[in-house]
Backbone bond lengths (Angstrom), bond angles and torsions (degrees), N, CA, C in turn:
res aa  C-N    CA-C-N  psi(-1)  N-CA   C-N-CA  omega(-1)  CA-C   N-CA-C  phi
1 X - - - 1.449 - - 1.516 107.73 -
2 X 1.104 106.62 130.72 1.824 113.64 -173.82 1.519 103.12 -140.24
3 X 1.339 98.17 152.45 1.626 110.81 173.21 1.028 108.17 -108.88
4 X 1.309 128.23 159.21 1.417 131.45 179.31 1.545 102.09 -62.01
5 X 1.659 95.66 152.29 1.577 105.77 162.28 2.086 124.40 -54.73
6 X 0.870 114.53 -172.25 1.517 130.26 147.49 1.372 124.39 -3.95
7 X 1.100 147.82 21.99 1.638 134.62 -133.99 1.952 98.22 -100.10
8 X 1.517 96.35 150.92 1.463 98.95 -179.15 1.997 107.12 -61.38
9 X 1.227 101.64 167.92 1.441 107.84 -174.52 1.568 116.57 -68.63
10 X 1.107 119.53 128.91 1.998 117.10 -178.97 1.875 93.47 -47.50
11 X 1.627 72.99 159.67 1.771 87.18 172.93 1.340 93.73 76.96
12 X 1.922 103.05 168.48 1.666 109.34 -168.35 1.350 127.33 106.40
13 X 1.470 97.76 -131.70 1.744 94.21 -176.06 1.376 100.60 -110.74
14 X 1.439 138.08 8.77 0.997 125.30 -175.78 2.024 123.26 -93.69
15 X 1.095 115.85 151.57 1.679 111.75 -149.35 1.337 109.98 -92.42
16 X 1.516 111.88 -0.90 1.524 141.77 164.93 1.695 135.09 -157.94
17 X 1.164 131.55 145.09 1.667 106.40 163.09 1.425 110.96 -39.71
18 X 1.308 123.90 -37.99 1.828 111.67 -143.29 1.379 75.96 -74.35
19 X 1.739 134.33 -31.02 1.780 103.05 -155.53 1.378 115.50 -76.07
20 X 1.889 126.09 -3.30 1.014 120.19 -141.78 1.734 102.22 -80.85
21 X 1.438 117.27 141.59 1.445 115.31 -163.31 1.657 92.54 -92.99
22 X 1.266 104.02 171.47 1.311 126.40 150.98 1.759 120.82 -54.05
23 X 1.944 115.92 124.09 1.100 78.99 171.05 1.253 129.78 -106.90
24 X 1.618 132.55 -153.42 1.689 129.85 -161.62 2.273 98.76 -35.46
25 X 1.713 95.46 -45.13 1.579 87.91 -150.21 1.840 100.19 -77.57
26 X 1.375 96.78 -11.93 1.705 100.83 -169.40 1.236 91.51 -66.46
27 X 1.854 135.09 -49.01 1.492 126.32 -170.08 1.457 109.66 -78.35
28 X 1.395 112.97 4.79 1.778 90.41 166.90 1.652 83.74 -110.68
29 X 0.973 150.80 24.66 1.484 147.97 167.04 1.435 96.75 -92.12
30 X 1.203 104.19 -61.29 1.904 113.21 -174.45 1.722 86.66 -48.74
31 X 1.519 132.59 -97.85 0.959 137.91 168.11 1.892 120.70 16.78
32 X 1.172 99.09 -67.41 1.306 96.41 167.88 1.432 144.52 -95.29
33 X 1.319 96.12 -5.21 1.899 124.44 159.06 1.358 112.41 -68.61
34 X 1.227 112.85 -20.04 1.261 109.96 170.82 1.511 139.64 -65.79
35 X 1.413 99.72 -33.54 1.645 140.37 -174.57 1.334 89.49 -88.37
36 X 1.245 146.34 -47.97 1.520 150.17 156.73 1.592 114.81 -31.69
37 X 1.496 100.71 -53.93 1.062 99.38 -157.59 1.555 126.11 -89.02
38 X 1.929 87.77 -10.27 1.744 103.40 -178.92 1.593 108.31 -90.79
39 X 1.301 109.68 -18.51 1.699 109.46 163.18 1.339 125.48 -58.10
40 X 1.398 102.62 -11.51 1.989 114.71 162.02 1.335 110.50 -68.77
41 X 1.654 116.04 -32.69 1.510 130.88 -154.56 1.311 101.67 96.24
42 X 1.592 106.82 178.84 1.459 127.07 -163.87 2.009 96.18 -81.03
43 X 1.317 101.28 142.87 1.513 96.08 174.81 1.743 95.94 -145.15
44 X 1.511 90.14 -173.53 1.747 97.73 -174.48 1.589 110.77 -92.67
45 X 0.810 152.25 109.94 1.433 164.52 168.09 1.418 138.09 -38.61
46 X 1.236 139.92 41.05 1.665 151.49 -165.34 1.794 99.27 -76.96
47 X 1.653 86.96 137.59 1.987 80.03 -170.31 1.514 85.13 -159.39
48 X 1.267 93.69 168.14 1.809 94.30 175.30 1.074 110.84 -114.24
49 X 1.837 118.28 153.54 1.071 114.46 -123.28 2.285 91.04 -88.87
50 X 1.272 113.45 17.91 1.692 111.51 171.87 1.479 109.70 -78.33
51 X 1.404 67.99 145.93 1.491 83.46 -171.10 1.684 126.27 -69.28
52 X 1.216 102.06 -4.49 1.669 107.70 158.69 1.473 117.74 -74.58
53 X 1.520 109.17 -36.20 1.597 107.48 -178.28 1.114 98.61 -68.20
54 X 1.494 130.60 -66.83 1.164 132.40 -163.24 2.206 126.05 -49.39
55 X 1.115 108.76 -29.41 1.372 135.43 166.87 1.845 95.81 -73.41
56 X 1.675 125.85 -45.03 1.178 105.67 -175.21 1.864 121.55 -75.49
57 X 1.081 85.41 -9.16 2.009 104.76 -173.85 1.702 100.86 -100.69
58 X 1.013 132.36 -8.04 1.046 145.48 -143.05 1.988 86.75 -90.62
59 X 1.352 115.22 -105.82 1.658 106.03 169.72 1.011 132.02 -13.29
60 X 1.760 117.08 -42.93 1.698 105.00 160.60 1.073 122.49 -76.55
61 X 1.135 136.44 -4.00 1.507 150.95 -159.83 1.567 84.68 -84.26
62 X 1.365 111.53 -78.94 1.703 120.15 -163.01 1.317 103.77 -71.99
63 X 1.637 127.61 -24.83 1.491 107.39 167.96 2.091 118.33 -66.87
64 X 1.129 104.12 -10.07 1.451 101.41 -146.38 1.538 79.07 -122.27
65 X 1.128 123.18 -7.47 1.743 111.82 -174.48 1.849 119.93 61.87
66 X 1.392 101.24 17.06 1.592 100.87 -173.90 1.772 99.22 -107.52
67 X 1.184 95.24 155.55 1.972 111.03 -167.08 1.104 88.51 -91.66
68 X 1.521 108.01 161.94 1.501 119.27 -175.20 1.581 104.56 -91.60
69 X 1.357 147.17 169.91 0.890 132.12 142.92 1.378 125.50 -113.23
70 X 1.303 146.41 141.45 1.701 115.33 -154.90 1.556 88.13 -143.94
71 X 1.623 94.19 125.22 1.560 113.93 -169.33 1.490 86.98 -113.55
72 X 1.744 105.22 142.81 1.521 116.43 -170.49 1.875 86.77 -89.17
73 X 1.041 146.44 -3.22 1.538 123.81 -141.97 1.929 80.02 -119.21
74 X 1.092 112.06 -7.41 1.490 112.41 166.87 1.720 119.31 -73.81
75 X 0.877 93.13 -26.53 1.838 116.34 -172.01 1.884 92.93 -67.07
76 X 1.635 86.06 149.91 1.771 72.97 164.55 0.742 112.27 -110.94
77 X 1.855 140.38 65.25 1.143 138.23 145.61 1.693 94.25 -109.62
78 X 1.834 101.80 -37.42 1.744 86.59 -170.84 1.541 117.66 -73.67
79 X 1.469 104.36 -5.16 1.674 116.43 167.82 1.571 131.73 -59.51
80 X 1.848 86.31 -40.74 1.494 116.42 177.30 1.750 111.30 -59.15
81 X 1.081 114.58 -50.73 1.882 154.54 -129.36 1.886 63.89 -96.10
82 X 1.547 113.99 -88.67 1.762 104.79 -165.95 1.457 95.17 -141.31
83 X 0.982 106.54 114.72 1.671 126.09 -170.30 1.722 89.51 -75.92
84 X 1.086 128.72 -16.25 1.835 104.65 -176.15 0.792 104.01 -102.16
85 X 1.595 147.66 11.06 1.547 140.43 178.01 1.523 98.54 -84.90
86 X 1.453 133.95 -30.23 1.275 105.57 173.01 1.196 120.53 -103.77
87 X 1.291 120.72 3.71 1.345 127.41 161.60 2.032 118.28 -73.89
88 X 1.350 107.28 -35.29 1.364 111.27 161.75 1.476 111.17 -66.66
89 X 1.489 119.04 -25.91 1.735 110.57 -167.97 1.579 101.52 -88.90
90 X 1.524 119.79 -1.95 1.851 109.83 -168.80 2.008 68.76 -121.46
91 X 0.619 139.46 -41.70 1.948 115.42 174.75 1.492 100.95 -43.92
92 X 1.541 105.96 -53.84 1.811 104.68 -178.92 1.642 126.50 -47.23
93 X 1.748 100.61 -44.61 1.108 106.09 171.06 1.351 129.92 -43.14
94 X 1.644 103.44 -57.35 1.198 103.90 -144.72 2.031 94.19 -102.61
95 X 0.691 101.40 -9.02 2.253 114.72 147.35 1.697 90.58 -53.43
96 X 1.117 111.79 -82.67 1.481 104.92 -167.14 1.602 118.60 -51.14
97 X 1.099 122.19 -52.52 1.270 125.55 -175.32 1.467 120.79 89.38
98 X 1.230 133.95 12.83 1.501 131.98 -169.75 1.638 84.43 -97.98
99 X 1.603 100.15 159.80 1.204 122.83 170.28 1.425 110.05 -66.89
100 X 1.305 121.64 132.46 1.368 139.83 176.19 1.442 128.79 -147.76
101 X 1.187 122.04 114.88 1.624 108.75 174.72 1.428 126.79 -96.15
102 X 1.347 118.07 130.40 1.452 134.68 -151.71 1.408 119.63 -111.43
103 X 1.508 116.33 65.53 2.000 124.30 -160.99 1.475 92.59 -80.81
104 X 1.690 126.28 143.50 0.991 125.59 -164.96 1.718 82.77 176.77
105 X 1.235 98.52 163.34 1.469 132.02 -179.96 1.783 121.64 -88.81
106 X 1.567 109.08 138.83 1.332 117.69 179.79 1.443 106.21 -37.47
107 X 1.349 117.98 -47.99 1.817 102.81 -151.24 1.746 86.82 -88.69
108 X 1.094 140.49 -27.75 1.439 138.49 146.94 1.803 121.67 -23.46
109 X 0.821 90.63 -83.24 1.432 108.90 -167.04 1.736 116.65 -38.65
110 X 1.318 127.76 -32.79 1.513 122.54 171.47 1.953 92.63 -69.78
111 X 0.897 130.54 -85.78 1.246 109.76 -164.56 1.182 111.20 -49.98
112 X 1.472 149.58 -7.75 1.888 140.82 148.46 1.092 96.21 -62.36
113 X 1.292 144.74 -36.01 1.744 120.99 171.79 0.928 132.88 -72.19
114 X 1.882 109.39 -39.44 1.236 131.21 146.10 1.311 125.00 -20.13
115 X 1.050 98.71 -61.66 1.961 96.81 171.84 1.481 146.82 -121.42
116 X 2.050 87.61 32.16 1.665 113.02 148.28 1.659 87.11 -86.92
117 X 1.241 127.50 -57.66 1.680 109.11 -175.58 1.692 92.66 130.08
118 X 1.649 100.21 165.20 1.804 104.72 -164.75 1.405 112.61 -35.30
119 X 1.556 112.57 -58.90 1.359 99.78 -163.99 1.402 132.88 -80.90
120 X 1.296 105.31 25.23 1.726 133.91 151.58 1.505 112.01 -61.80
121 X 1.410 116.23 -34.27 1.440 100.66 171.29 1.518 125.00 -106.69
122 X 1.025 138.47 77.74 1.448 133.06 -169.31 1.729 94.89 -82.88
123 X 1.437 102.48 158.62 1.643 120.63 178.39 0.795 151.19 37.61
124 X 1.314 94.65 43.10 1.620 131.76 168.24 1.177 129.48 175.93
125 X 1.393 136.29 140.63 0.953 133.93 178.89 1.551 135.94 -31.83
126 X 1.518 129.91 171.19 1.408 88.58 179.90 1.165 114.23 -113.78
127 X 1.485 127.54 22.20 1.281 114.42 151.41 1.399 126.63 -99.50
128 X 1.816 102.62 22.00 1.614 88.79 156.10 1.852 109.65 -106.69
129 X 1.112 107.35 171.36 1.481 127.67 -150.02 1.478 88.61 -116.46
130 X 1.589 112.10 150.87 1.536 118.34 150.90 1.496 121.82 -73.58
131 X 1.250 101.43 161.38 1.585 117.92 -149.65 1.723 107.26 -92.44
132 X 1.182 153.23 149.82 1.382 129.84 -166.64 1.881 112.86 -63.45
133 X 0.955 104.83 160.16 1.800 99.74 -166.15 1.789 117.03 45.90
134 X 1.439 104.85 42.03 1.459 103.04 -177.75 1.912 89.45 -126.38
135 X 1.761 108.16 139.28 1.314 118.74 164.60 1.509 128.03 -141.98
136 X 1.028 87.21 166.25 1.706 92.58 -172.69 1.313 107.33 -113.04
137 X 1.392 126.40 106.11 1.602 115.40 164.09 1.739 128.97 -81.15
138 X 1.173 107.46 124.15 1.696 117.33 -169.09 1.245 124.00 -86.13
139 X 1.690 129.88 84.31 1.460 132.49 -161.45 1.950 97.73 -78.90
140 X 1.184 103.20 97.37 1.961 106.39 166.18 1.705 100.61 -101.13
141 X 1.816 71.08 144.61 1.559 89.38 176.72 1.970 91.30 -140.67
142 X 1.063 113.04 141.57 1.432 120.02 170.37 1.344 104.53 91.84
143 X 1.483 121.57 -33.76 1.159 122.75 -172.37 1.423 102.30 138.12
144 X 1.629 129.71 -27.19 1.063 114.66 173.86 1.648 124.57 -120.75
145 X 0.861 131.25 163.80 1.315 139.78 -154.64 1.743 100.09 -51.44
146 X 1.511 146.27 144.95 0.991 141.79 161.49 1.566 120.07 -123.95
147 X 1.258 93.06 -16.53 1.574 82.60 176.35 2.205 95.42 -154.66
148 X 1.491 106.32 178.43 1.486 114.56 172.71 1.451 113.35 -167.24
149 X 1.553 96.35 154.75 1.492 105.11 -169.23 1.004 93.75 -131.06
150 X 1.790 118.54 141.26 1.487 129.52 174.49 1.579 78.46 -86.40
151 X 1.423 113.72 172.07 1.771 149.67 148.31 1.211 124.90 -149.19
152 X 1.469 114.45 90.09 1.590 130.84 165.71 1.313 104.17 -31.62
153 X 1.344 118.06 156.70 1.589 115.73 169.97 1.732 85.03 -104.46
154 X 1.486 83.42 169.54 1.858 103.67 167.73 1.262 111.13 -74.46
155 X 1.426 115.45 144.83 1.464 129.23 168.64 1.395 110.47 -57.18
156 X 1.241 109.28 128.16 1.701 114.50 -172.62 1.464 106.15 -112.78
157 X 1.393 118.87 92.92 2.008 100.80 167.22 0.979 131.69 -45.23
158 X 1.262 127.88 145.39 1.333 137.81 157.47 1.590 106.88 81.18
């Protein structure tokens, strides 16, 4: 489970949330999350379809040669629209157990932990949230979650 990188601030010149990009420090964040993220190995890729997620999956995408796949119910409008479609698709996940990476949005993301189940959130409470370029990797065994790892992103200047 990952949050988007860096993204410029809502509101402005942009013609929606979904267009808002990553900014300068989020793409050297993306950039080096990538190299982070392939030391897991190559996995399958689910992201929502904004354009901040998509720019944050983006470097591992072309380092690792894997396609993105971009689920609208990750988005937080498709969250809004029916909040259990992505909560049924990370139950699916983590039933299956294959490696997958899961880019999605702050107001998203407690119910994606929510429904891998408690020990989806280690080290911290649960009303705090991950930080932009911050993830949690989800070790399942049986079908349900057994263990989790926070990953701070790197401090990005400027």
């Amino acid at each position: 489970m990952l949050r988007h990188c860096g993204a410029v601030a809502r509101g402005g010149e942009w013609d929606g949330d979904a267009d808002r990009p990553l900014t300068a420090a989020g793409r050297v964040q993306a950039e080096r999350l990538a190299g982070i993220l392939a030391a897991f190995g190559r996995a399958a890729v689910l992201s929502s379809p904004s354009l901040r997620c998509l720019e944050t999956v983006d470097p591992y995408c072309r380092a690792t040669g894997t396609a993105v796949e971009v689920v609208p119910a990750l988005s937080e409008d498709g969250h809004a629209d029916r909040a259990s479609a992505a909560g049924d698709l990370i139950r699916h996940l983590v039933a299956d157990g294959g490696p997958v990476v899961v880019c999605s949005h702050r107001p998203v993301l407690p119910a994606l932990l929510g429904a891998a189940g408690r020990a989806a959130q280690p080290g911290r409470s649960r009303g705090e949230l991950l930080l932009p370029g911050e993830f949690v990797v989800l070790h399942s065994a049986g079908g349900v979650v057994a263990a989790a790892d926070r990953h701070a992103p790197y401090p990005i200047e400027g």
